[in-house]
mmCIF file of the protein (N, C-alpha, C, O) and its ligand, coordinates in Angstrom:
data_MODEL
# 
_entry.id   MODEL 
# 
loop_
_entity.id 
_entity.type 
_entity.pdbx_number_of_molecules 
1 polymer     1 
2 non-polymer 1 
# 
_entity_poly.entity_id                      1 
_entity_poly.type                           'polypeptide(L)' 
_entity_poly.nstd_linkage                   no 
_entity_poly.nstd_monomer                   no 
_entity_poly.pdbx_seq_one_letter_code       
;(UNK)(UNK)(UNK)(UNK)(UNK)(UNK)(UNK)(UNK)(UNK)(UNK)(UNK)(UNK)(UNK)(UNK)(UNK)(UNK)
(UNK)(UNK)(UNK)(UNK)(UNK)(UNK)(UNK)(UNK)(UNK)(UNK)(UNK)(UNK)(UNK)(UNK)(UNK)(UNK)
(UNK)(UNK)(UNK)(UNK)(UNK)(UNK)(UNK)(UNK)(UNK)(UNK)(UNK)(UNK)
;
_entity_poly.pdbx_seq_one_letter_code_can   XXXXXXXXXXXXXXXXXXXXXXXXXXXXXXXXXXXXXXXXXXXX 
_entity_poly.pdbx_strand_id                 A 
# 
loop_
_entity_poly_seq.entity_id 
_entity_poly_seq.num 
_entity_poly_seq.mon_id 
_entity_poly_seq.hetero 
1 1  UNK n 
1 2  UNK n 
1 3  UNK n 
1 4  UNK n 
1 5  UNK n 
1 6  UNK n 
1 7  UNK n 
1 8  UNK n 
1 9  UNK n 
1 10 UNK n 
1 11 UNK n 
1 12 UNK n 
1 13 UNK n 
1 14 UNK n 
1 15 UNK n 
1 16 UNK n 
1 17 UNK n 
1 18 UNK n 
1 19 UNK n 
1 20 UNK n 
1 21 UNK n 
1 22 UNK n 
1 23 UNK n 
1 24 UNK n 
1 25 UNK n 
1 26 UNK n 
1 27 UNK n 
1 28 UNK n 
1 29 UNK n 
1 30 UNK n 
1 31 UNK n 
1 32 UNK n 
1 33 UNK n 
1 34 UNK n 
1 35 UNK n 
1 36 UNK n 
1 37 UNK n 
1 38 UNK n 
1 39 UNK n 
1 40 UNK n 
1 41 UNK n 
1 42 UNK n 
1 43 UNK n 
1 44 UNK n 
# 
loop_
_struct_asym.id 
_struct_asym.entity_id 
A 1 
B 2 
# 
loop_
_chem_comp.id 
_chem_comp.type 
_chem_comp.mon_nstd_flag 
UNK 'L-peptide linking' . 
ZN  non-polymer         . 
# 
_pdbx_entity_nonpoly.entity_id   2 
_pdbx_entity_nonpoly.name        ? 
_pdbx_entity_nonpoly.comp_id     ZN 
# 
_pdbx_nonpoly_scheme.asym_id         B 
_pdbx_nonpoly_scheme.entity_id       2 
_pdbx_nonpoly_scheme.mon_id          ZN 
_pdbx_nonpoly_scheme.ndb_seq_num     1 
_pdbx_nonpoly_scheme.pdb_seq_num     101 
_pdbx_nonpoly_scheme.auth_seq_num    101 
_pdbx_nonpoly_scheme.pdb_mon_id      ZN 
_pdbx_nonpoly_scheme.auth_mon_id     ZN 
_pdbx_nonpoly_scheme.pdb_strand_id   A 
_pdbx_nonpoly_scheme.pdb_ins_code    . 
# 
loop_
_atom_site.group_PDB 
_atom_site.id 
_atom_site.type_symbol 
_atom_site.label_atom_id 
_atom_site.label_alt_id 
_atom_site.label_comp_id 
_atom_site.label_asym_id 
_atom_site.label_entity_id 
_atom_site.label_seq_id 
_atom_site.pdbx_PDB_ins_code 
_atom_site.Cartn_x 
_atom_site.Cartn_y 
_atom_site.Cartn_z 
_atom_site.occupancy 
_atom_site.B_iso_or_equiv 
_atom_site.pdbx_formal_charge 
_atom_site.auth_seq_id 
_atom_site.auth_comp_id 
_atom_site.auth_asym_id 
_atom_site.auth_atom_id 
_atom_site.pdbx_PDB_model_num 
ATOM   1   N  N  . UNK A 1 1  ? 28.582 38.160 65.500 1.00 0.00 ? 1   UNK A N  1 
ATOM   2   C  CA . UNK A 1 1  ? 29.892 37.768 66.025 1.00 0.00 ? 1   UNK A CA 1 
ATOM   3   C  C  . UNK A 1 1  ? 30.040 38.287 67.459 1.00 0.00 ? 1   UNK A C  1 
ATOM   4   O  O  . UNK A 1 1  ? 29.712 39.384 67.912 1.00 0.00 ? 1   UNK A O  1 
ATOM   5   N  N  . UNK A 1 2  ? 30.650 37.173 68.103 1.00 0.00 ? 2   UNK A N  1 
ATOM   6   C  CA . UNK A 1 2  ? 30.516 37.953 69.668 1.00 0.00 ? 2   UNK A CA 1 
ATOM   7   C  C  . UNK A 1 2  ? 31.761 38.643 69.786 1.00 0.00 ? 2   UNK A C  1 
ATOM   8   O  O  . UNK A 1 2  ? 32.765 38.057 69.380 1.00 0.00 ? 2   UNK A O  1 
ATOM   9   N  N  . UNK A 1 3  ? 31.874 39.843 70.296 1.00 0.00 ? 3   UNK A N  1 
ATOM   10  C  CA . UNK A 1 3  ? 33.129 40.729 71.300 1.00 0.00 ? 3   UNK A CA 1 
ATOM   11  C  C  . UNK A 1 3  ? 33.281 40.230 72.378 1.00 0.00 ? 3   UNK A C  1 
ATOM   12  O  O  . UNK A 1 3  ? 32.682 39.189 72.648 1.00 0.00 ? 3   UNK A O  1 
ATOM   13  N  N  . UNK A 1 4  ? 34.079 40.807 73.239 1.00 0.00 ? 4   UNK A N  1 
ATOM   14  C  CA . UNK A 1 4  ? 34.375 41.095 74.404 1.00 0.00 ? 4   UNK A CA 1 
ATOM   15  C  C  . UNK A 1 4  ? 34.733 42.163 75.216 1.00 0.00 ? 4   UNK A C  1 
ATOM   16  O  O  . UNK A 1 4  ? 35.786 42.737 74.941 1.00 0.00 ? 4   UNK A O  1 
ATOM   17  N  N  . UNK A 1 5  ? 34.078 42.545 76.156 1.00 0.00 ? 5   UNK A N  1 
ATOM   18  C  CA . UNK A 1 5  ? 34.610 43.815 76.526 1.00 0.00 ? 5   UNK A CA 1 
ATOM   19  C  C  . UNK A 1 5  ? 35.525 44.284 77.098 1.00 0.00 ? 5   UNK A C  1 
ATOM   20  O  O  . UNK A 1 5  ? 35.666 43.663 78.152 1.00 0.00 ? 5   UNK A O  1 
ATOM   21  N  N  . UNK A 1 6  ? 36.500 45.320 76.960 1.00 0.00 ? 6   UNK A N  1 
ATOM   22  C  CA . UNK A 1 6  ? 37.685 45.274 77.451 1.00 0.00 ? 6   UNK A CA 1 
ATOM   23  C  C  . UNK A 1 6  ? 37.285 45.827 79.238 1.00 0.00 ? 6   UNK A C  1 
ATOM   24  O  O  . UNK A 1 6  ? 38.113 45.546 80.104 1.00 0.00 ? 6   UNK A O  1 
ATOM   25  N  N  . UNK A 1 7  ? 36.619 46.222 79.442 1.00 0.00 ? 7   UNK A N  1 
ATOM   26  C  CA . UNK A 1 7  ? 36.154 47.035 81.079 1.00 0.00 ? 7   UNK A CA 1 
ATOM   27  C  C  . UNK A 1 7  ? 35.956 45.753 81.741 1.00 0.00 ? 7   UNK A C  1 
ATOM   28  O  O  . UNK A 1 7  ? 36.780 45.188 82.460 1.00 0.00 ? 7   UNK A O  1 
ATOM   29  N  N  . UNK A 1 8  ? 34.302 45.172 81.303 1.00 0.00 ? 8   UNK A N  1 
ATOM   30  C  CA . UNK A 1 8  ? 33.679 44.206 82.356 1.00 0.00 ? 8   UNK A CA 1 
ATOM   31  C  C  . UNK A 1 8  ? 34.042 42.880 81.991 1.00 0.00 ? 8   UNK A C  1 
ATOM   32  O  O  . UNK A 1 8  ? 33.837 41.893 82.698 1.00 0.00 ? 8   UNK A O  1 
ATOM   33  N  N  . UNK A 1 9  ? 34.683 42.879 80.671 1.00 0.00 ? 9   UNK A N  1 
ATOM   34  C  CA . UNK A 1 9  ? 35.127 41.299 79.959 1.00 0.00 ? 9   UNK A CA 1 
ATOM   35  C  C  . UNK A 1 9  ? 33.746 40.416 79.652 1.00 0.00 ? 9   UNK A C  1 
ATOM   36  O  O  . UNK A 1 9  ? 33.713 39.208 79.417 1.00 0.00 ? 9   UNK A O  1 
ATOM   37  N  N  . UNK A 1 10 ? 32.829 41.161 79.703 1.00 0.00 ? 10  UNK A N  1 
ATOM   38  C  CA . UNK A 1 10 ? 31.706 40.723 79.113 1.00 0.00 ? 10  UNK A CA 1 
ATOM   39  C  C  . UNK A 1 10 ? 31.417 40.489 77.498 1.00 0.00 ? 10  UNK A C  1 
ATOM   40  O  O  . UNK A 1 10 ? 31.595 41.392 76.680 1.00 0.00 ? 10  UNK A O  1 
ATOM   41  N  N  . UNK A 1 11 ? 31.020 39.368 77.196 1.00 0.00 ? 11  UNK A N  1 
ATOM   42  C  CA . UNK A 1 11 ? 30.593 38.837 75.938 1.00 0.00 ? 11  UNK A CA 1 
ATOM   43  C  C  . UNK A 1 11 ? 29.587 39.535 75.373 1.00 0.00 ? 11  UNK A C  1 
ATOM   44  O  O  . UNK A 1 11 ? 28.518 39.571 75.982 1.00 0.00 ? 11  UNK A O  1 
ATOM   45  N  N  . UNK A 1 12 ? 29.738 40.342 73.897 1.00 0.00 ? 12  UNK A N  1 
ATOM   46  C  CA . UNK A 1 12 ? 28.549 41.082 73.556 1.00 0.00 ? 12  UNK A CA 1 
ATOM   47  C  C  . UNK A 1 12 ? 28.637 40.853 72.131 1.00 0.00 ? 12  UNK A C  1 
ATOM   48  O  O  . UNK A 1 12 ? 29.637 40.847 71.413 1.00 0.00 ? 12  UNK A O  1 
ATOM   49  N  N  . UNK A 1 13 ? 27.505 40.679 71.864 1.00 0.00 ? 13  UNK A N  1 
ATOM   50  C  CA . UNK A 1 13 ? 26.987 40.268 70.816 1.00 0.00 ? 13  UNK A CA 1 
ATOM   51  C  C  . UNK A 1 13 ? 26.790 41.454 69.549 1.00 0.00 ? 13  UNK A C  1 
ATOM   52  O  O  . UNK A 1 13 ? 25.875 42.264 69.691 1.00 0.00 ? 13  UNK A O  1 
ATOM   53  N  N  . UNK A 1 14 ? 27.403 41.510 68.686 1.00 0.00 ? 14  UNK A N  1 
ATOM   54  C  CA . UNK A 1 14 ? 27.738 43.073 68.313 1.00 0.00 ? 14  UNK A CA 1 
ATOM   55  C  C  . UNK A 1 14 ? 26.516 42.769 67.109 1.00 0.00 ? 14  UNK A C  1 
ATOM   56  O  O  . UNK A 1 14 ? 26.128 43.860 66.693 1.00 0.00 ? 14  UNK A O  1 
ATOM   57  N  N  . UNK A 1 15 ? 25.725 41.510 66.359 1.00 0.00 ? 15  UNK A N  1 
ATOM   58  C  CA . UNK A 1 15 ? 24.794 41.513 65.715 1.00 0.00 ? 15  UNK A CA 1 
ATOM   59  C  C  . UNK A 1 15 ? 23.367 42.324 66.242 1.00 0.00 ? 15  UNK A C  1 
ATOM   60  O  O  . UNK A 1 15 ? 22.467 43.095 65.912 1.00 0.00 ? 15  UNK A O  1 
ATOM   61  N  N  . UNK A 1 16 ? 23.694 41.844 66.869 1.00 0.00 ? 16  UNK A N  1 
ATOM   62  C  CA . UNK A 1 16 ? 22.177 42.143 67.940 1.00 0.00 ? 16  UNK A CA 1 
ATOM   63  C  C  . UNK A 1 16 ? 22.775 43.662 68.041 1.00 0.00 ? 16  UNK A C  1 
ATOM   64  O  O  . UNK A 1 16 ? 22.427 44.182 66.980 1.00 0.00 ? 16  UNK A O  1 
ATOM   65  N  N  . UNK A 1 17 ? 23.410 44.497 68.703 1.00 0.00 ? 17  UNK A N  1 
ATOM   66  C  CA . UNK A 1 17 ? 24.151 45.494 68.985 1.00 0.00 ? 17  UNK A CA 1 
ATOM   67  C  C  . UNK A 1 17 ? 24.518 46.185 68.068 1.00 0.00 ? 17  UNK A C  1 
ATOM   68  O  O  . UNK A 1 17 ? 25.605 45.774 67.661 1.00 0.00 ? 17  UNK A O  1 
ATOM   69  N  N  . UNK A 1 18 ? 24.172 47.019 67.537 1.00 0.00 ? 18  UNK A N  1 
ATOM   70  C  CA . UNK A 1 18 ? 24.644 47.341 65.927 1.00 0.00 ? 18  UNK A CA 1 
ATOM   71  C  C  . UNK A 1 18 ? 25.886 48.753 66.335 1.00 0.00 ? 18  UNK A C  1 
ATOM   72  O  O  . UNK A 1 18 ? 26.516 49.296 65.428 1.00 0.00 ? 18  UNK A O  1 
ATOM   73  N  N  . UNK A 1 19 ? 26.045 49.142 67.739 1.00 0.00 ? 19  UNK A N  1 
ATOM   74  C  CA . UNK A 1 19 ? 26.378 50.232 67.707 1.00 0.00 ? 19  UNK A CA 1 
ATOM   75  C  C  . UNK A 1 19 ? 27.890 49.339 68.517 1.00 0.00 ? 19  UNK A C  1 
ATOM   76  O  O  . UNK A 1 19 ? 27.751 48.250 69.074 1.00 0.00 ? 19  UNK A O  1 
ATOM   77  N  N  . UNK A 1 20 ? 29.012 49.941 68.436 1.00 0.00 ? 20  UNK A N  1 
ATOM   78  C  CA . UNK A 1 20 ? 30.236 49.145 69.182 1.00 0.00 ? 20  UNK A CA 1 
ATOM   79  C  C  . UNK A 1 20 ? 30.216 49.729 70.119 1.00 0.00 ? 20  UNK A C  1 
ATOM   80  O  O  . UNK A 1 20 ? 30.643 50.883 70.121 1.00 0.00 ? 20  UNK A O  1 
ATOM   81  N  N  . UNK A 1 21 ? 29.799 49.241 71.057 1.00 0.00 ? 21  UNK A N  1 
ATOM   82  C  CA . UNK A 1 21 ? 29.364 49.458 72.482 1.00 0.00 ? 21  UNK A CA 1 
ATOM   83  C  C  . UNK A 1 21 ? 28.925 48.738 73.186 1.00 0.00 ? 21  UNK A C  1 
ATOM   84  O  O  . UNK A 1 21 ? 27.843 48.235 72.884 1.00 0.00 ? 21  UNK A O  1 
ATOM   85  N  N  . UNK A 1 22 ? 29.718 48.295 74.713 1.00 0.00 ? 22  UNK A N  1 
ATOM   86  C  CA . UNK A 1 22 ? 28.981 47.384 75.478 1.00 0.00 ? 22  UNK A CA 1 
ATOM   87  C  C  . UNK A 1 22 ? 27.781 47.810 75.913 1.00 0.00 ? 22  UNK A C  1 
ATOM   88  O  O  . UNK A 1 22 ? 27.866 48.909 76.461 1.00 0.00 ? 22  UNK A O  1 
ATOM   89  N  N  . UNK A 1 23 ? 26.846 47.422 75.882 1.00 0.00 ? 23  UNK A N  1 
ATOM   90  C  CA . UNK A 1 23 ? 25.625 47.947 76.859 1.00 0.00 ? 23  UNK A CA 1 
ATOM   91  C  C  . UNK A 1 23 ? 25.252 47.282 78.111 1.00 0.00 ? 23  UNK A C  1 
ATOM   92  O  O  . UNK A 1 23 ? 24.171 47.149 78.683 1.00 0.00 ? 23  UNK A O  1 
ATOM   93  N  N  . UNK A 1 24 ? 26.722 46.814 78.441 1.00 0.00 ? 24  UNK A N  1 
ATOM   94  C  CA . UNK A 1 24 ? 26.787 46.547 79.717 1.00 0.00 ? 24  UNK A CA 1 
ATOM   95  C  C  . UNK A 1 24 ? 27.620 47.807 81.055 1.00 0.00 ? 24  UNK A C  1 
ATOM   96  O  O  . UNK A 1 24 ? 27.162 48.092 82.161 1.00 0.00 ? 24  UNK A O  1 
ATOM   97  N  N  . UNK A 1 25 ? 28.780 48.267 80.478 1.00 0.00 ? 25  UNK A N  1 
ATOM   98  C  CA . UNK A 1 25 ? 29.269 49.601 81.022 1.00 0.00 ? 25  UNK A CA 1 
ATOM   99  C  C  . UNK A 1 25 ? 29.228 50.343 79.833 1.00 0.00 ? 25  UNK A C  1 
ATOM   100 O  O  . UNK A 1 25 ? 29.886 51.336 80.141 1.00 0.00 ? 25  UNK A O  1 
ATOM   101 N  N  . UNK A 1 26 ? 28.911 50.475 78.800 1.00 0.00 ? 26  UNK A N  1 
ATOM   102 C  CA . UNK A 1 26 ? 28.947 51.644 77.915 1.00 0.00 ? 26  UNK A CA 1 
ATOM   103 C  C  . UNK A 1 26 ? 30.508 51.718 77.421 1.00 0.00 ? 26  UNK A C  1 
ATOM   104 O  O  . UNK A 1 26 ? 30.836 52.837 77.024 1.00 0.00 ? 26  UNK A O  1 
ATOM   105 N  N  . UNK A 1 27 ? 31.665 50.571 77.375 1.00 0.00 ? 27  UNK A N  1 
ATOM   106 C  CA . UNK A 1 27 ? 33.076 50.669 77.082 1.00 0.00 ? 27  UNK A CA 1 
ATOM   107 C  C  . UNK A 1 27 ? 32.857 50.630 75.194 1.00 0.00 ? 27  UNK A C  1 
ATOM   108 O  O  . UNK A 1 27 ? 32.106 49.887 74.561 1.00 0.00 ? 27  UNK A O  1 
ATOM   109 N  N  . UNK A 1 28 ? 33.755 51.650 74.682 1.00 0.00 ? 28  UNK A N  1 
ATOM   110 C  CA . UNK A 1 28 ? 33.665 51.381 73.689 1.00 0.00 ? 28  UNK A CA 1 
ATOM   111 C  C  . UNK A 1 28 ? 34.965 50.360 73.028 1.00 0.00 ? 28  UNK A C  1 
ATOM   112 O  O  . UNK A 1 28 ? 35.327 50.350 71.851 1.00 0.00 ? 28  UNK A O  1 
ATOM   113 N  N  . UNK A 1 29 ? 35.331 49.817 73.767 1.00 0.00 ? 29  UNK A N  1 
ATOM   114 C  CA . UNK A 1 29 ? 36.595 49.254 73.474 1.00 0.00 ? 29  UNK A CA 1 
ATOM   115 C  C  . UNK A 1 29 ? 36.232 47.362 73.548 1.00 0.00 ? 29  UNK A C  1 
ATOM   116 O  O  . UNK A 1 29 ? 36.178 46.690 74.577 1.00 0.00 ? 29  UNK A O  1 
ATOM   117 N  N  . UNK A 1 30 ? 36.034 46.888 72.150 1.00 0.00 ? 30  UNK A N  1 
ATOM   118 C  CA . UNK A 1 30 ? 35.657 45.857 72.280 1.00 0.00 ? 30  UNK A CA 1 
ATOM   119 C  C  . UNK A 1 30 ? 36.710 45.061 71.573 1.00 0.00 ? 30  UNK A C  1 
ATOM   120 O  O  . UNK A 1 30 ? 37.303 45.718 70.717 1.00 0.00 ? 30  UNK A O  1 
ATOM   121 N  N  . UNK A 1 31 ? 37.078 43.877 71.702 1.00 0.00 ? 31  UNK A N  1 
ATOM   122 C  CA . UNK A 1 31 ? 37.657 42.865 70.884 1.00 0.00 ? 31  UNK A CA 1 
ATOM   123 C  C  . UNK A 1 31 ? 37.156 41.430 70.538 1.00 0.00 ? 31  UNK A C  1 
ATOM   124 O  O  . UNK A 1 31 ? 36.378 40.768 71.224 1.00 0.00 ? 31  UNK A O  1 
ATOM   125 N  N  . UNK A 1 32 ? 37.699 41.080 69.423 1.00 0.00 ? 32  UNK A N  1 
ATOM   126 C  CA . UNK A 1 32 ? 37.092 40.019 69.113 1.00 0.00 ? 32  UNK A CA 1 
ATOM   127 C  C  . UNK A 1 32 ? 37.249 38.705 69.867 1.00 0.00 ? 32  UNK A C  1 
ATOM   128 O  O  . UNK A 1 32 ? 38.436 38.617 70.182 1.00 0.00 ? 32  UNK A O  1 
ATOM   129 N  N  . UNK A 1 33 ? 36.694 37.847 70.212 1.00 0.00 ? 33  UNK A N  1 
ATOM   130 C  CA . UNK A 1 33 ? 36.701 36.708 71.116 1.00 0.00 ? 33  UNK A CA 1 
ATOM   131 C  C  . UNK A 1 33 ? 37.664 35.702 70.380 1.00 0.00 ? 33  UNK A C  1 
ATOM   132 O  O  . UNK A 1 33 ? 37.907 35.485 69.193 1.00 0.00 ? 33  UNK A O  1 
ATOM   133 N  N  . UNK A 1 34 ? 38.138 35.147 71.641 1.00 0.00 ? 34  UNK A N  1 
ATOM   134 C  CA . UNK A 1 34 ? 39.129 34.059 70.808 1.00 0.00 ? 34  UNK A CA 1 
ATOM   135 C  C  . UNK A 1 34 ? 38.563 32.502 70.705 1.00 0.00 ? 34  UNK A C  1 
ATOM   136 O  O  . UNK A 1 34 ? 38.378 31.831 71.720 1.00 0.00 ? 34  UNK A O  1 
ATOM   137 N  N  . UNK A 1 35 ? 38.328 32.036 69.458 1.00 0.00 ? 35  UNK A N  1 
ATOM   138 C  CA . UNK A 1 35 ? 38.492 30.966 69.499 1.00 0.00 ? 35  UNK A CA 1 
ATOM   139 C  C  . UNK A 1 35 ? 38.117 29.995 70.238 1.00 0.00 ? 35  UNK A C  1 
ATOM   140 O  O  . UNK A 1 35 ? 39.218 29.690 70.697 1.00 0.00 ? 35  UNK A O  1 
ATOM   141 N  N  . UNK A 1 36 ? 37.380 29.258 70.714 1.00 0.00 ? 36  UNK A N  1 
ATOM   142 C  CA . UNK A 1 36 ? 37.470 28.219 71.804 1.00 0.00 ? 36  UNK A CA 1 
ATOM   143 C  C  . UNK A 1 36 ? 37.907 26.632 71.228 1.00 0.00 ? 36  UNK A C  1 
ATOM   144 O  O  . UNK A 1 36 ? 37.293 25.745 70.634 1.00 0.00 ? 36  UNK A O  1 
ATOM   145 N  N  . UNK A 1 37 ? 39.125 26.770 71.677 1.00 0.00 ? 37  UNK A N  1 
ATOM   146 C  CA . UNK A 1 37 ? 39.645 25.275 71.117 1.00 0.00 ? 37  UNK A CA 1 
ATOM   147 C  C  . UNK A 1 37 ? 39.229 24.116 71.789 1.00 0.00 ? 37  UNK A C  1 
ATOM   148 O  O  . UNK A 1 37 ? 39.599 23.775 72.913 1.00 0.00 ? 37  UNK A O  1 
ATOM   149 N  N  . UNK A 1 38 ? 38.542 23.597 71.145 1.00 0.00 ? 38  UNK A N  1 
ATOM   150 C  CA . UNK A 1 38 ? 37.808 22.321 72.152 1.00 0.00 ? 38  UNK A CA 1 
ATOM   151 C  C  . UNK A 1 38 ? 38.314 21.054 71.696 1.00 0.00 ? 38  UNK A C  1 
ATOM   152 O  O  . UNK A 1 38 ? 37.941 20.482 70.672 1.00 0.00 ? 38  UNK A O  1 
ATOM   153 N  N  . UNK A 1 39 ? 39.145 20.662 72.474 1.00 0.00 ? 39  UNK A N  1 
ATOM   154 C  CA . UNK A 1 39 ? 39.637 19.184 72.631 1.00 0.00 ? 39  UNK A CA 1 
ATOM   155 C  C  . UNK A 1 39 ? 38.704 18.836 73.134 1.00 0.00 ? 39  UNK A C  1 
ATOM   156 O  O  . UNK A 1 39 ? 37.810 19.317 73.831 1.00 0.00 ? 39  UNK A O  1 
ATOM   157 N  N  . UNK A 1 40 ? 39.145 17.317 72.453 1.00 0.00 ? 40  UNK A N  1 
ATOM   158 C  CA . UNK A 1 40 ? 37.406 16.311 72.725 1.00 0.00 ? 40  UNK A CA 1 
ATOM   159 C  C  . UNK A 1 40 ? 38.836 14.660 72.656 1.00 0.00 ? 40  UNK A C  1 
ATOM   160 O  O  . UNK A 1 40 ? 39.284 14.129 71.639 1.00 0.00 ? 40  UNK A O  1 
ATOM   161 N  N  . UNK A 1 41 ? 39.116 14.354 73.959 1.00 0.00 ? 41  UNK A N  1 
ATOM   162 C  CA . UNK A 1 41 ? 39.626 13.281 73.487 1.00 0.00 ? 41  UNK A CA 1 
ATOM   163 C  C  . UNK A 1 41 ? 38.811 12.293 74.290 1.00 0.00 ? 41  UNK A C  1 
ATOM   164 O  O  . UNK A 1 41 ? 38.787 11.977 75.480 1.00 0.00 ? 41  UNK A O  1 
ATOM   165 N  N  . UNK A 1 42 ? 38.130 11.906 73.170 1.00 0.00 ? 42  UNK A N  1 
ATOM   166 C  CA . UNK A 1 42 ? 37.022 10.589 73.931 1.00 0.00 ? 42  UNK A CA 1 
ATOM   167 C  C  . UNK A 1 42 ? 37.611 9.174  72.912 1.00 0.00 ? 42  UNK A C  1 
ATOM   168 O  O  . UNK A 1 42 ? 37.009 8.817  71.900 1.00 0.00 ? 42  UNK A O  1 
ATOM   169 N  N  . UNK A 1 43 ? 39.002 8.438  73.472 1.00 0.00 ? 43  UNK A N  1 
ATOM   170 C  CA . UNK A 1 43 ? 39.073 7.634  73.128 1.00 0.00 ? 43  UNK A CA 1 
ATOM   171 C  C  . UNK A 1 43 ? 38.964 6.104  73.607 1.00 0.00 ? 43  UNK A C  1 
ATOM   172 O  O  . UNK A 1 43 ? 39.502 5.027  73.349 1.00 0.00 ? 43  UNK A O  1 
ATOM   173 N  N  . UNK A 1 44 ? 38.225 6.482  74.228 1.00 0.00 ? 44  UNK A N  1 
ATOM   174 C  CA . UNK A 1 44 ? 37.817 5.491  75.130 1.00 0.00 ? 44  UNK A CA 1 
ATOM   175 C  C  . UNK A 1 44 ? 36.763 4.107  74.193 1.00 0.00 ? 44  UNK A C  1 
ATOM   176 O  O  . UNK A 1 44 ? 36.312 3.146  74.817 1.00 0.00 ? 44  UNK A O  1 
HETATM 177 ZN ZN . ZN  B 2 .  ? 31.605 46.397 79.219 1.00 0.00 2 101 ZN  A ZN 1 
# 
């Protein structure tokens, strides 16, 4: 499941990452990513 980091707002992959920690600045403050609502209006 991907995070996000609250410092660099970097996307981290906490599977791969087993420890909650960016290992991008070392923030331990991660949250979960929101959602990406993807409208698709192809009514063409
Ligand atoms: Zn970070």
């Amino acid at each position: 499941m991907e995070y996000v980091c609250f410092k660099c707002n970097k996307t981290v992959d906490l599977e791969k990452h087993s420890r909650v920690r960016c290992p991008f600045c070392g923030g331990k403050i991660l949250y979960k990513q929101k959602p990406e609502t993807v409208i698709n209006v192809d009514a063409k």
